[in-house]
PDB file of N, CA, C and O in Angstrom:
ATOM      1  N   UNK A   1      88.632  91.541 103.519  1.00  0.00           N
ATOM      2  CA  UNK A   1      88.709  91.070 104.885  1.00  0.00           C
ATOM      3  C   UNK A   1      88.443  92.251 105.814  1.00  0.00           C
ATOM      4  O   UNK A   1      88.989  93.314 105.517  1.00  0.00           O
ATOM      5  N   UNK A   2      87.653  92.198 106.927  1.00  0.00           N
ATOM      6  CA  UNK A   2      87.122  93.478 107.674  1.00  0.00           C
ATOM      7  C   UNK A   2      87.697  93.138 109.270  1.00  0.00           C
ATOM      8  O   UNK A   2      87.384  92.107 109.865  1.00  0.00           O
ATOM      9  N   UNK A   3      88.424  93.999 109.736  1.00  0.00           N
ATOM     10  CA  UNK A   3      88.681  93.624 111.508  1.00  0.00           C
ATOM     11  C   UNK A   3      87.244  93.672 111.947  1.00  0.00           C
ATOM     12  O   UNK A   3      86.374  94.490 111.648  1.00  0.00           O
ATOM     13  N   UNK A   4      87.191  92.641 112.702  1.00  0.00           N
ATOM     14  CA  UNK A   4      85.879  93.073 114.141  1.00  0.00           C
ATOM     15  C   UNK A   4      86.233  93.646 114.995  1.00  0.00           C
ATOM     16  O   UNK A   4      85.922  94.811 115.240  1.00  0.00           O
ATOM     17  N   UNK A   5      87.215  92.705 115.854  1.00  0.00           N
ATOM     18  CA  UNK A   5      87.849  93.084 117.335  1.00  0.00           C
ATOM     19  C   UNK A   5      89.174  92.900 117.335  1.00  0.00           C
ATOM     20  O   UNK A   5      89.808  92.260 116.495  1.00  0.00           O
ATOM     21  N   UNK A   6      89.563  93.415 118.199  1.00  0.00           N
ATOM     22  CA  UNK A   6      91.261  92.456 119.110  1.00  0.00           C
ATOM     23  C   UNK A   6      90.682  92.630 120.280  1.00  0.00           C
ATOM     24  O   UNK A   6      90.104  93.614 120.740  1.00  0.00           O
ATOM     25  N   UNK A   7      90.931  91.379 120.805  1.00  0.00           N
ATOM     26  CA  UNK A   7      90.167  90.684 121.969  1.00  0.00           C
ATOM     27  C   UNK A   7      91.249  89.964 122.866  1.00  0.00           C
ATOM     28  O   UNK A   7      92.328  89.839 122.287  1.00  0.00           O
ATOM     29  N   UNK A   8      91.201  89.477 124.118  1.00  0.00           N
ATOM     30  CA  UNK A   8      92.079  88.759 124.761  1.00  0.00           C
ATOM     31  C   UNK A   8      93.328  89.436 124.863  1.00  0.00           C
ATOM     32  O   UNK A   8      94.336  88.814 124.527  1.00  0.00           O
ATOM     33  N   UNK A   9      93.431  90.646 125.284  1.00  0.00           N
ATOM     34  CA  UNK A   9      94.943  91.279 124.986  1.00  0.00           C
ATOM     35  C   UNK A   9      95.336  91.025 126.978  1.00  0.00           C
ATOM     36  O   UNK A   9      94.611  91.126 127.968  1.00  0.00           O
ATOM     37  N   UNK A  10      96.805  90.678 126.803  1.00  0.00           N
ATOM     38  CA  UNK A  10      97.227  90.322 128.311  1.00  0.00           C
ATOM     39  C   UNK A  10      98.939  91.302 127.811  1.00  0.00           C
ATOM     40  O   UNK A  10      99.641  91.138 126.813  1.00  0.00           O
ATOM     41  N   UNK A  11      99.075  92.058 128.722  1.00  0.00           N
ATOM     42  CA  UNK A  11     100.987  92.571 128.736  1.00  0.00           C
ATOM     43  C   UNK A  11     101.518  91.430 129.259  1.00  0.00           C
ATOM     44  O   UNK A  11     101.195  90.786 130.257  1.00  0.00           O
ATOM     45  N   UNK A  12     102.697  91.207 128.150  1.00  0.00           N
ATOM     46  CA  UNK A  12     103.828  90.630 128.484  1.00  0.00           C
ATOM     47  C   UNK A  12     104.565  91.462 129.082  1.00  0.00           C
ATOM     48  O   UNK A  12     104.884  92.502 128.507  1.00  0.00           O
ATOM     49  N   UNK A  13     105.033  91.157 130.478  1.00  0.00           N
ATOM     50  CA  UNK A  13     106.568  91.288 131.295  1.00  0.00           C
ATOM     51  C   UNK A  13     107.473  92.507 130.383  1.00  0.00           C
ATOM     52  O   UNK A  13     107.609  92.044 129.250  1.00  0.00           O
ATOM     53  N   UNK A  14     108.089  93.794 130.467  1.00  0.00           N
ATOM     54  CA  UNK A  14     108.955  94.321 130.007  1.00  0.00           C
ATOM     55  C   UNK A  14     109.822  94.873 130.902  1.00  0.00           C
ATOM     56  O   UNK A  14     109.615  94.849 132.115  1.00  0.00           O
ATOM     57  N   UNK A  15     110.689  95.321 130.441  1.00  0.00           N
ATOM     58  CA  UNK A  15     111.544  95.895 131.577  1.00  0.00           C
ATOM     59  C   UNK A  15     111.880  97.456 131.219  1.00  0.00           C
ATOM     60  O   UNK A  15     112.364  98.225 132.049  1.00  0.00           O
ATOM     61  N   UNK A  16     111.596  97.781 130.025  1.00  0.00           N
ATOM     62  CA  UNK A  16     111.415  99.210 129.752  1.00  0.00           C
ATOM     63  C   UNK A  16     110.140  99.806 129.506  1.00  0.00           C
ATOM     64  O   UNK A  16     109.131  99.498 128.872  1.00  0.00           O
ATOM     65  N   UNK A  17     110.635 101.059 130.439  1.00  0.00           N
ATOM     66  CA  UNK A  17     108.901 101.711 130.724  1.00  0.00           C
ATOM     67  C   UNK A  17     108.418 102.300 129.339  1.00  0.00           C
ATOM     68  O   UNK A  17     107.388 101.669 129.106  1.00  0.00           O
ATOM     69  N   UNK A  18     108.655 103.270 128.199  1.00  0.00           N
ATOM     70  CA  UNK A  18     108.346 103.138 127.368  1.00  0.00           C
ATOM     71  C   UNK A  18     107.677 101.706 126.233  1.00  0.00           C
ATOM     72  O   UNK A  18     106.915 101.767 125.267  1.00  0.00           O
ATOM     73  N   UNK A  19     108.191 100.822 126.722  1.00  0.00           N
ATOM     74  CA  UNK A  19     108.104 100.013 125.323  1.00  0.00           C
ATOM     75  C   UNK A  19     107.053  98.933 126.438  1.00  0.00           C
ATOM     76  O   UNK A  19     107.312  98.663 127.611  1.00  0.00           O
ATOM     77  N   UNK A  20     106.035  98.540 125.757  1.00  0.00           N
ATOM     78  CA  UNK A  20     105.264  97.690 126.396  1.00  0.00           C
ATOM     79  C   UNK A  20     104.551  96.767 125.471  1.00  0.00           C
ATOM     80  O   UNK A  20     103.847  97.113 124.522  1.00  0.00           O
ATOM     81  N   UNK A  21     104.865  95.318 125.930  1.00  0.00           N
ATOM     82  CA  UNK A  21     104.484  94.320 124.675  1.00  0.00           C
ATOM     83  C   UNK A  21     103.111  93.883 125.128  1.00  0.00           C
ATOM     84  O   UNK A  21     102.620  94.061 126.243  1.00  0.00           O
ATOM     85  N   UNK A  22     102.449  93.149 123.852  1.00  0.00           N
ATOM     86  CA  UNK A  22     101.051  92.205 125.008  1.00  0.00           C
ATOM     87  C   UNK A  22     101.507  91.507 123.608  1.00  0.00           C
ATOM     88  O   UNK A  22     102.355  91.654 122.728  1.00  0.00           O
ATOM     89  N   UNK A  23     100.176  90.466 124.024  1.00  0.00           N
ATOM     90  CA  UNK A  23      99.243  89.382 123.478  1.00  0.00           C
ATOM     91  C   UNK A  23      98.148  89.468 123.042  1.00  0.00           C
ATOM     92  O   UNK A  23      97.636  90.354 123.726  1.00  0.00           O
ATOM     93  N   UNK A  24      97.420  89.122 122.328  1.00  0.00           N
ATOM     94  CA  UNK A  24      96.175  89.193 121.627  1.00  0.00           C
ATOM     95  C   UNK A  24      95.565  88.172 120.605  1.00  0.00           C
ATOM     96  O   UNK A  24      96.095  87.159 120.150  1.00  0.00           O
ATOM     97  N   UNK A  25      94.426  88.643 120.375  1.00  0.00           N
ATOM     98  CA  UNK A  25      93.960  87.690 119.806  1.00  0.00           C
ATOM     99  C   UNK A  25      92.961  88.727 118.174  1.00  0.00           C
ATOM    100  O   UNK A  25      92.909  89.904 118.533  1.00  0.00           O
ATOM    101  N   UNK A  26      92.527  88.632 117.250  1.00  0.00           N
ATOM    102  CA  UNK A  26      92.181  89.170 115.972  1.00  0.00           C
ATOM    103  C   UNK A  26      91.297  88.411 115.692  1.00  0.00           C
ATOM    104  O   UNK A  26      91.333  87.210 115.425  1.00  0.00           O
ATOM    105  N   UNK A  27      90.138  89.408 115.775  1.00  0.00           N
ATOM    106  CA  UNK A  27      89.179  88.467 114.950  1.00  0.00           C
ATOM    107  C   UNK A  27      88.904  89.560 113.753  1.00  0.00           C
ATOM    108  O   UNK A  27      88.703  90.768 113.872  1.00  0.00           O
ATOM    109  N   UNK A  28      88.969  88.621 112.356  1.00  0.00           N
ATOM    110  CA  UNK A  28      88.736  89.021 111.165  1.00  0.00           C
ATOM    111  C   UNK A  28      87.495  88.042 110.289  1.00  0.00           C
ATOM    112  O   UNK A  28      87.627  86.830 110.116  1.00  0.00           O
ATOM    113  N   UNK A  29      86.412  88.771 109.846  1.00  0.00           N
ATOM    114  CA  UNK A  29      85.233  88.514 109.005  1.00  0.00           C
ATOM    115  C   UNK A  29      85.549  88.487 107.321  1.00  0.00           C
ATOM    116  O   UNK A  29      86.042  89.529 106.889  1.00  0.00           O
ATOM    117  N   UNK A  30      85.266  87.199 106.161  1.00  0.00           N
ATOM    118  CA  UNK A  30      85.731  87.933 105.273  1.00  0.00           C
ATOM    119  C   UNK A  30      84.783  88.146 104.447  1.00  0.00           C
ATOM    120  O   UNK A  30      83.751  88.192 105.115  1.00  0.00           O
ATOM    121  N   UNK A  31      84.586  88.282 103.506  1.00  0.00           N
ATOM    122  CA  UNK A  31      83.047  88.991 102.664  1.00  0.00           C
ATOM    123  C   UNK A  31      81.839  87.581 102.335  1.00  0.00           C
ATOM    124  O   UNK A  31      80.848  87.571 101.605  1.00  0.00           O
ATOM    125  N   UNK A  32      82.198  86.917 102.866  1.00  0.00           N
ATOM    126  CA  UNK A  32      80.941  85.521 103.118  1.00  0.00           C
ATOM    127  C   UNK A  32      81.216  85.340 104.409  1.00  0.00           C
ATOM    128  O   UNK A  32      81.477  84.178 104.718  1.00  0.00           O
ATOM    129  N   UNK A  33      81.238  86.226 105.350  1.00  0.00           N
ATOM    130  CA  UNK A  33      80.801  86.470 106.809  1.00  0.00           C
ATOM    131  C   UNK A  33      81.181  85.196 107.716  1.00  0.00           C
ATOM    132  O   UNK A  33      80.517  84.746 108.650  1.00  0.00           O
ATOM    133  N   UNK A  34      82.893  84.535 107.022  1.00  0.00           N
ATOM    134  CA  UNK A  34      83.430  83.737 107.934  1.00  0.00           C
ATOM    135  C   UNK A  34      84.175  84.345 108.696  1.00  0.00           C
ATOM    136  O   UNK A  34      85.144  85.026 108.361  1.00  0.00           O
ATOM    137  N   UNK A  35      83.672  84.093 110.083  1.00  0.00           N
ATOM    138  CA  UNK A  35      84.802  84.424 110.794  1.00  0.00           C
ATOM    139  C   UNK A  35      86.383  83.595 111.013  1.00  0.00           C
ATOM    140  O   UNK A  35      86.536  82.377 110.919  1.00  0.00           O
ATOM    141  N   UNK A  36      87.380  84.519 111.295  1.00  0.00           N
ATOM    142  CA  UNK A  36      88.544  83.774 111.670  1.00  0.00           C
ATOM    143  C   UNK A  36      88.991  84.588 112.938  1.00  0.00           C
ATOM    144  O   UNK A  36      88.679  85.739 113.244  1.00  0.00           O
ATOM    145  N   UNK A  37      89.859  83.632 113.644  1.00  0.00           N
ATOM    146  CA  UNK A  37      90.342  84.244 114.929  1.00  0.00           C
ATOM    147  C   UNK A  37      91.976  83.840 114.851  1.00  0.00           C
ATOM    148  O   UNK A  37      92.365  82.700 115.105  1.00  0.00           O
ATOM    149  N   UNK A  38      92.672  84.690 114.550  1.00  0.00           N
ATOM    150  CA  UNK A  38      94.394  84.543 115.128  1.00  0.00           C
ATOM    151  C   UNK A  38      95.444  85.505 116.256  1.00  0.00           C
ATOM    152  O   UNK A  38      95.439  86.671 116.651  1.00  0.00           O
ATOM    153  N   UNK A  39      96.315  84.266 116.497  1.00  0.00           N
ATOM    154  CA  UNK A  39      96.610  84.839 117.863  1.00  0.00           C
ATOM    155  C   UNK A  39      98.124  86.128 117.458  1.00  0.00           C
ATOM    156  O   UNK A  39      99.176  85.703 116.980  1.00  0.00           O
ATOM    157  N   UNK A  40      97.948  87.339 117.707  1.00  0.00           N
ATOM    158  CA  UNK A  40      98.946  87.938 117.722  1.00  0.00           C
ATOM    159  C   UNK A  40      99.830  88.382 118.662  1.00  0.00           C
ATOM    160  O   UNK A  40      99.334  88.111 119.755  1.00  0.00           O
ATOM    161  N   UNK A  41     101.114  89.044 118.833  1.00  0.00           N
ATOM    162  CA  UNK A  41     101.741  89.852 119.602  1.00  0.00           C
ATOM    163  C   UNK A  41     101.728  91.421 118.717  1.00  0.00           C
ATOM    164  O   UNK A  41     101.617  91.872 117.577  1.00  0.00           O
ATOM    165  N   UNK A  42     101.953  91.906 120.341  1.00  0.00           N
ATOM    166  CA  UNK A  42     102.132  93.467 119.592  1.00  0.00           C
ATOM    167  C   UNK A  42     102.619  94.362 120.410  1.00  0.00           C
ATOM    168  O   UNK A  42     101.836  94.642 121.318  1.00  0.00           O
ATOM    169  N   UNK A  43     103.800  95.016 120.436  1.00  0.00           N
ATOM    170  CA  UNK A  43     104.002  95.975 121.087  1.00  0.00           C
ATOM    171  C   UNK A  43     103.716  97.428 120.764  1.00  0.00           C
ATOM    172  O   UNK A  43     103.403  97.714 119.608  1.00  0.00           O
ATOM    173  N   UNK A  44     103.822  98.632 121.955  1.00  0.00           N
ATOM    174  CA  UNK A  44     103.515  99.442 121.603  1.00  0.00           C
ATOM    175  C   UNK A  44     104.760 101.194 122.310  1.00  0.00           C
ATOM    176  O   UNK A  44     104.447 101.752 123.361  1.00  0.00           O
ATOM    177  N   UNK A  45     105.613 101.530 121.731  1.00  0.00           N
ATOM    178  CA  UNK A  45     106.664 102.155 121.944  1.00  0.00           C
ATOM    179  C   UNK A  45     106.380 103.735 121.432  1.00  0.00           C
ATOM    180  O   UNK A  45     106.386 104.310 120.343  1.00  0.00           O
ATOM    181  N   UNK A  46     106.148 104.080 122.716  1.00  0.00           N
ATOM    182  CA  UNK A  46     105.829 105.697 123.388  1.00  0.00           C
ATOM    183  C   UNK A  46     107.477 106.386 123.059  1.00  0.00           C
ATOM    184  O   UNK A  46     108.628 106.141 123.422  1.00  0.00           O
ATOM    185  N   UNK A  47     106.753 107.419 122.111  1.00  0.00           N
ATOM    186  CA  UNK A  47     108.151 108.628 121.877  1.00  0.00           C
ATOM    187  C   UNK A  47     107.607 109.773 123.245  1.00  0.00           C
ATOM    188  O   UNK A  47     106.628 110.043 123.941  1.00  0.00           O
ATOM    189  N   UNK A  48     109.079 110.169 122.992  1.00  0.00           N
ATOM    190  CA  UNK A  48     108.383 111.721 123.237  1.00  0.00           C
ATOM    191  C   UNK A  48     107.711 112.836 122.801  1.00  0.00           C
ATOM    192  O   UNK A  48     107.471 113.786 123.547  1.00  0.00           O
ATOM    193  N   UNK A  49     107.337 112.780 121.451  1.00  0.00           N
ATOM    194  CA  UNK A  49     107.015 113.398 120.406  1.00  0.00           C
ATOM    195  C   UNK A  49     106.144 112.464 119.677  1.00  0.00           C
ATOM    196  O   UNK A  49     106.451 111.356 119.238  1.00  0.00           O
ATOM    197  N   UNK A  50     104.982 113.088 119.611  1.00  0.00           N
ATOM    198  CA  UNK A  50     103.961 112.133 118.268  1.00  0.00           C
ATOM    199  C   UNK A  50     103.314 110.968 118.602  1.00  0.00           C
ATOM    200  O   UNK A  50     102.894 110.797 119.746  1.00  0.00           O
ATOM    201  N   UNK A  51     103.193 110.198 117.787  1.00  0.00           N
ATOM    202  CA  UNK A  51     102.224 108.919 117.538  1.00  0.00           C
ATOM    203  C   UNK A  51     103.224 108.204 118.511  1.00  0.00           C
ATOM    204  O   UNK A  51     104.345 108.627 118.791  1.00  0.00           O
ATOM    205  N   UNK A  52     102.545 106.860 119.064  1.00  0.00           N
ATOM    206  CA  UNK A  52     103.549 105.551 119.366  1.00  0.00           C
ATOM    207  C   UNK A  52     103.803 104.649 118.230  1.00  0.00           C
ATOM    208  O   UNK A  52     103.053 104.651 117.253  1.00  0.00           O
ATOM    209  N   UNK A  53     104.711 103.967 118.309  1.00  0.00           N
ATOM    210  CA  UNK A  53     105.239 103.247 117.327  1.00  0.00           C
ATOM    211  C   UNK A  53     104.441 101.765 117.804  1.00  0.00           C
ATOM    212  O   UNK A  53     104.529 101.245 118.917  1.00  0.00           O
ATOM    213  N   UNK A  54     103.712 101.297 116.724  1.00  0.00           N
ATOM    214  CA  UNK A  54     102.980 100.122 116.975  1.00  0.00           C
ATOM    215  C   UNK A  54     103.622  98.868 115.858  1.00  0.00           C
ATOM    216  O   UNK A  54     103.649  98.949 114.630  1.00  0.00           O
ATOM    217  N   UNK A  55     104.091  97.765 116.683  1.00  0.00           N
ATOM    218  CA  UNK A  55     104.870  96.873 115.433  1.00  0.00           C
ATOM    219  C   UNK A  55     103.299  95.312 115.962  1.00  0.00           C
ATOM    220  O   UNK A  55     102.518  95.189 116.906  1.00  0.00           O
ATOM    221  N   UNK A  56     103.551  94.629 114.903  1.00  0.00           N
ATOM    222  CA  UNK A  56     102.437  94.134 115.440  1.00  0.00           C
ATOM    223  C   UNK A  56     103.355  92.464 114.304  1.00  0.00           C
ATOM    224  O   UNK A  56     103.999  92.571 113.261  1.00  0.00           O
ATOM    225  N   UNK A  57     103.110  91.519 114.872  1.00  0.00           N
ATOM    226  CA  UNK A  57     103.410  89.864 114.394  1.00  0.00           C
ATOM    227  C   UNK A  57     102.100  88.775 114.751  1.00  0.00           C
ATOM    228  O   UNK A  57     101.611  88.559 115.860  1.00  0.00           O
ATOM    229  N   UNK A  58     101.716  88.182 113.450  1.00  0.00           N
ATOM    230  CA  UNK A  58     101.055  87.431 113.537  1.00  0.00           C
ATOM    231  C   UNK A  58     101.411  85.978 113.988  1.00  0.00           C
ATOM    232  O   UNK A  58     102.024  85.275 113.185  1.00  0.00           O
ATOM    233  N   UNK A  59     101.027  85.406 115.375  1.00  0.00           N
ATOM    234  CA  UNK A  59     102.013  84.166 115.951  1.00  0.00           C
ATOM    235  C   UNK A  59     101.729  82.783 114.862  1.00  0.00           C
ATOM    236  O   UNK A  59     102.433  81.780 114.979  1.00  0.00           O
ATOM    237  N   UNK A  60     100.518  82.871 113.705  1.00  0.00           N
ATOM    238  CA  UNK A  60     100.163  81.803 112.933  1.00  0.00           C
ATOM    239  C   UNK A  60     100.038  82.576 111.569  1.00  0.00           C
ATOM    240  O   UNK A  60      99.656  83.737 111.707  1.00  0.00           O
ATOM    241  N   UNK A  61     100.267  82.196 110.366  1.00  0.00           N
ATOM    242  CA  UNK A  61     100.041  82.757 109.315  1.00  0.00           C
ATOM    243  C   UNK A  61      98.698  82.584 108.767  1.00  0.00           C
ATOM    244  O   UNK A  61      98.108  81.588 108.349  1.00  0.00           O
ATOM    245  N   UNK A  62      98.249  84.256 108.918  1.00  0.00           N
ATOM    246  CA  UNK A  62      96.720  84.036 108.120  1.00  0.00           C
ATOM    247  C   UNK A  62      95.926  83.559 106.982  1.00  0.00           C
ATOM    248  O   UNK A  62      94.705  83.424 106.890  1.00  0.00           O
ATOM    249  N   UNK A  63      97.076  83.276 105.938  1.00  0.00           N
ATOM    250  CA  UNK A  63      97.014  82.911 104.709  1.00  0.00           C
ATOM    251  C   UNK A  63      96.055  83.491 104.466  1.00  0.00           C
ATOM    252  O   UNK A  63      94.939  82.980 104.374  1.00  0.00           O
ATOM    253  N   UNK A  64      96.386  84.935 104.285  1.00  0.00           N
ATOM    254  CA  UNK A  64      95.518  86.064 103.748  1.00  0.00           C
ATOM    255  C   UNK A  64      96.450  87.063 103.224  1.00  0.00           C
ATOM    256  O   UNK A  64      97.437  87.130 103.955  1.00  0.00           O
ATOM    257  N   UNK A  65      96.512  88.009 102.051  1.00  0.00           N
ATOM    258  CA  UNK A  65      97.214  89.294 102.121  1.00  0.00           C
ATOM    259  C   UNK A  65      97.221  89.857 103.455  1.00  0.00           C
ATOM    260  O   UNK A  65      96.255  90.422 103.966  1.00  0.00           O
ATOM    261  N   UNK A  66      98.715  89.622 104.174  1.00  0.00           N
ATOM    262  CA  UNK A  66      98.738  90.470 105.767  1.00  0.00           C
ATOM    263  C   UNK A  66      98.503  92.261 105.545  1.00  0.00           C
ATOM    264  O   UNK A  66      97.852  93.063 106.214  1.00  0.00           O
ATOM    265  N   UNK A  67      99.433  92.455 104.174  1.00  0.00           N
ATOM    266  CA  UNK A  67      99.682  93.697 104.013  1.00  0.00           C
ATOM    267  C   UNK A  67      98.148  95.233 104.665  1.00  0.00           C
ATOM    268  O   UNK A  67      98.127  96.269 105.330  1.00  0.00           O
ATOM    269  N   UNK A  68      97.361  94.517 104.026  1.00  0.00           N
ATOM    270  CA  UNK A  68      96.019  95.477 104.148  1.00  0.00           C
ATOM    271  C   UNK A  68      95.773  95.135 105.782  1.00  0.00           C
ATOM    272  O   UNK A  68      95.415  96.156 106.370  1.00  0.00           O
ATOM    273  N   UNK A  69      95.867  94.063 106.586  1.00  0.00           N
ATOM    274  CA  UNK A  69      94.940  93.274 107.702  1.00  0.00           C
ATOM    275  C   UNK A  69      95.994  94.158 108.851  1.00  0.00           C
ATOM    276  O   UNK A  69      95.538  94.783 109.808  1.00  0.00           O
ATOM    277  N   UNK A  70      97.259  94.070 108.570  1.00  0.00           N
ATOM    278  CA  UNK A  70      98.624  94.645 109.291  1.00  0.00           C
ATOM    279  C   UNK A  70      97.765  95.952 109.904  1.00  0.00           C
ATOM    280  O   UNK A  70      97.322  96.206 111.024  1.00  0.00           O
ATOM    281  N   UNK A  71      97.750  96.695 108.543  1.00  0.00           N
ATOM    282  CA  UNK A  71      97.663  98.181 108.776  1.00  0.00           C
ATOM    283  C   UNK A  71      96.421  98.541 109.343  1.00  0.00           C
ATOM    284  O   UNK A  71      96.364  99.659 109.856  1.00  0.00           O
ATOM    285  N   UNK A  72      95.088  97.595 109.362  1.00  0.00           N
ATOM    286  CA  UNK A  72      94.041  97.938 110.174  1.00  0.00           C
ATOM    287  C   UNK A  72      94.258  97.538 111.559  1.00  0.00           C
ATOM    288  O   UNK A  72      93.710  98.276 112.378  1.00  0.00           O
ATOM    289  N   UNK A  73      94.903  96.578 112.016  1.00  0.00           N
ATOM    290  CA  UNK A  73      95.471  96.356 113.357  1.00  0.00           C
ATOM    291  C   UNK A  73      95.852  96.954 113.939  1.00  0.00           C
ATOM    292  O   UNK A  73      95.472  96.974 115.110  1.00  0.00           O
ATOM    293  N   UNK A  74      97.263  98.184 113.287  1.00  0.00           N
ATOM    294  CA  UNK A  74      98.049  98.762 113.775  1.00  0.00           C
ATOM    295  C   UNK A  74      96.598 100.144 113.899  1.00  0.00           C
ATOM    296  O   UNK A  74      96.385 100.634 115.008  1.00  0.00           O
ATOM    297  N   UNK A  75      96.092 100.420 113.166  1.00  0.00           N
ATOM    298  CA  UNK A  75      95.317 101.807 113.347  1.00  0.00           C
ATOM    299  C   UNK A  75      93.922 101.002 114.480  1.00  0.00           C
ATOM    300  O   UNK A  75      93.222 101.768 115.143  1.00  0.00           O
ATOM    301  N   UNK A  76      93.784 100.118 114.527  1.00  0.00           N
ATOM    302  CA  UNK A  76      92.658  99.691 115.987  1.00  0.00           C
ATOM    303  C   UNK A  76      93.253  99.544 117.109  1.00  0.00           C
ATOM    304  O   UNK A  76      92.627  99.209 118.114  1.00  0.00           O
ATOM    305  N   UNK A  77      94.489  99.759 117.112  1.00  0.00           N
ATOM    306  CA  UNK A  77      95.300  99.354 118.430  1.00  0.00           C
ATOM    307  C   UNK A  77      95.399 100.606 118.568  1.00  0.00           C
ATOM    308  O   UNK A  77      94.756 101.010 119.537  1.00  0.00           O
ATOM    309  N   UNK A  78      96.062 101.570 117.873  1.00  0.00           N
ATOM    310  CA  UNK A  78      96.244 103.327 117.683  1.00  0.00           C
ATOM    311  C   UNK A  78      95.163 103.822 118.533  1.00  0.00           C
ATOM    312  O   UNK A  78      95.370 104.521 119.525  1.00  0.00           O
ATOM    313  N   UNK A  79      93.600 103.320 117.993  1.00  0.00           N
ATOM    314  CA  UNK A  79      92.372 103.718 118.565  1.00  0.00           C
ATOM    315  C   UNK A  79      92.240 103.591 120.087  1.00  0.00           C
ATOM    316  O   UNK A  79      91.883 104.570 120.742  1.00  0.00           O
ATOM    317  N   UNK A  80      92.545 102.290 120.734  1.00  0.00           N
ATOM    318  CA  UNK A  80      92.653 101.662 121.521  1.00  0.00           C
ATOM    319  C   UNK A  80      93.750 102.644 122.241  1.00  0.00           C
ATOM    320  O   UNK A  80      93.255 103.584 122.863  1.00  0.00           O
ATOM    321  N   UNK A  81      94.975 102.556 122.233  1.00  0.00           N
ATOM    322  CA  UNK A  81      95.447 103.608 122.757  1.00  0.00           C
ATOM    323  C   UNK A  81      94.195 104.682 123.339  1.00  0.00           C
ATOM    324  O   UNK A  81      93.509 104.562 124.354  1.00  0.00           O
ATOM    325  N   UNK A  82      94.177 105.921 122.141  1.00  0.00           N
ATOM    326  CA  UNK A  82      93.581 107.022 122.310  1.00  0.00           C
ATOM    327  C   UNK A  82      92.783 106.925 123.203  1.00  0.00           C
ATOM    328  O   UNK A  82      92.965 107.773 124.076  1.00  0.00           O
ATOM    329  N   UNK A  83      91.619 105.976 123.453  1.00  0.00           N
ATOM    330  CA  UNK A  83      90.203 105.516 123.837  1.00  0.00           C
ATOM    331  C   UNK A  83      91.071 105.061 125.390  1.00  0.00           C
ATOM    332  O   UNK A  83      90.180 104.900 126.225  1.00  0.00           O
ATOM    333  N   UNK A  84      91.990 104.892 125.822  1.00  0.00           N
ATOM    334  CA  UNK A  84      92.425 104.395 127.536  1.00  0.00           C
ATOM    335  C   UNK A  84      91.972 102.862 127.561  1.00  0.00           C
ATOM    336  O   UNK A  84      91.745 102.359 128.661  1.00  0.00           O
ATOM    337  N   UNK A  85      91.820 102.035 126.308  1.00  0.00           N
ATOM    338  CA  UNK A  85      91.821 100.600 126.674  1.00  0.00           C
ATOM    339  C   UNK A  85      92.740 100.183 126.781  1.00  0.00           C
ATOM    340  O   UNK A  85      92.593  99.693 127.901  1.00  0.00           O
ATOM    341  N   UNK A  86      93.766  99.924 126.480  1.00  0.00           N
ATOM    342  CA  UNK A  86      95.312  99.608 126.814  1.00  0.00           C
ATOM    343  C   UNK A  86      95.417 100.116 128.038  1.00  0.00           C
ATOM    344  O   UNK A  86      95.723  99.347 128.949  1.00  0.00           O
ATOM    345  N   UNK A  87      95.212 101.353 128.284  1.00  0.00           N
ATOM    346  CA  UNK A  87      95.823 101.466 129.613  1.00  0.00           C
ATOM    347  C   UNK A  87      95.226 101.143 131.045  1.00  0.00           C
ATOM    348  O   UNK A  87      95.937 101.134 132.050  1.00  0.00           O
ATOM    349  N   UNK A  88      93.646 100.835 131.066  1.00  0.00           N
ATOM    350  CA  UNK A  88      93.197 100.103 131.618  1.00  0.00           C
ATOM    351  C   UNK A  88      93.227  98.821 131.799  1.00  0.00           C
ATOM    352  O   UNK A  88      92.840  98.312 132.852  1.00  0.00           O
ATOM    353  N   UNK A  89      93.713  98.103 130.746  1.00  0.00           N
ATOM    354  CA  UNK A  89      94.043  96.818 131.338  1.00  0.00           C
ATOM    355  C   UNK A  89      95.065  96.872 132.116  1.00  0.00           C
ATOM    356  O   UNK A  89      95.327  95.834 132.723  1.00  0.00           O
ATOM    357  N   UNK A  90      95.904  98.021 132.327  1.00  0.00           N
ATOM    358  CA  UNK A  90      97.672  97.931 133.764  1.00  0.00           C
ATOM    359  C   UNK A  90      96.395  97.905 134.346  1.00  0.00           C
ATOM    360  O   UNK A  90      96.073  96.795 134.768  1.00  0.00           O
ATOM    361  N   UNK A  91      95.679  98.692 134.472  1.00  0.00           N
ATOM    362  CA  UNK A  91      95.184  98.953 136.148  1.00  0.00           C
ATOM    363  C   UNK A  91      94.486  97.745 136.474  1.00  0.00           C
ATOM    364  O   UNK A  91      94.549  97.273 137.609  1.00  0.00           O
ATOM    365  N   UNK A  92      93.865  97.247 135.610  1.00  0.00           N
ATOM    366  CA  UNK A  92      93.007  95.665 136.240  1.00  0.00           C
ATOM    367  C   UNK A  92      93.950  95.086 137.251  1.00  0.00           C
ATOM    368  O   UNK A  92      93.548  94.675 138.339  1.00  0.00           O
ATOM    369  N   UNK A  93      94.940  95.063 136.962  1.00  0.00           N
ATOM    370  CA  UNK A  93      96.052  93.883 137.996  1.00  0.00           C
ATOM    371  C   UNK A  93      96.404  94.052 138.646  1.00  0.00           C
ATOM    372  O   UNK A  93      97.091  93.204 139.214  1.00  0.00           O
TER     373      UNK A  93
END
């Protein structure tokens, strides 16, 4: 199974400035080039030190091994970070 995108990401409402949740959406290709699209949540919790802590829940079950799909999510969102897409979507609003 290969990530394409996470697409459709909107912040949910938080009330702590570190910890900031959204919404999203996953699109995953699998080796006969079907696509699938599921809707996730995911927050993303800024230390003071190091990496952010990225927890990520699938809102429908992929009926796929999550284990491998999890950990490419969590490292495209990581990217996403680095790259100022997350943080450009605050400023859109």
């Amino acid at each position: 199974m290969q990530l394409v995108d996470i697409d459709k990401i909107e912040e949910v409402g938080s009330h702590v400035h570190y910890l900031k949740s959204y919404k999203g959406s996953v699109i995953l290709m699998d080796k006969h080039s079907k696509v699938f699209r599921f809707s996730i949540n995911f927050s993303i919790e800024h230390k003071p030190v190091g990496e952010p802590l990225i927890k990520v829940a699938f809102l429908e079950h992929p009926h796929l091994p999550v284990i491998g799909i999890l950990k490419k999510v969590k490292e495209k969102i990581l990217e996403m970070v680095k790259n100022g897409v997350i943080a450009s979507l605050n400023k859109k609003k």
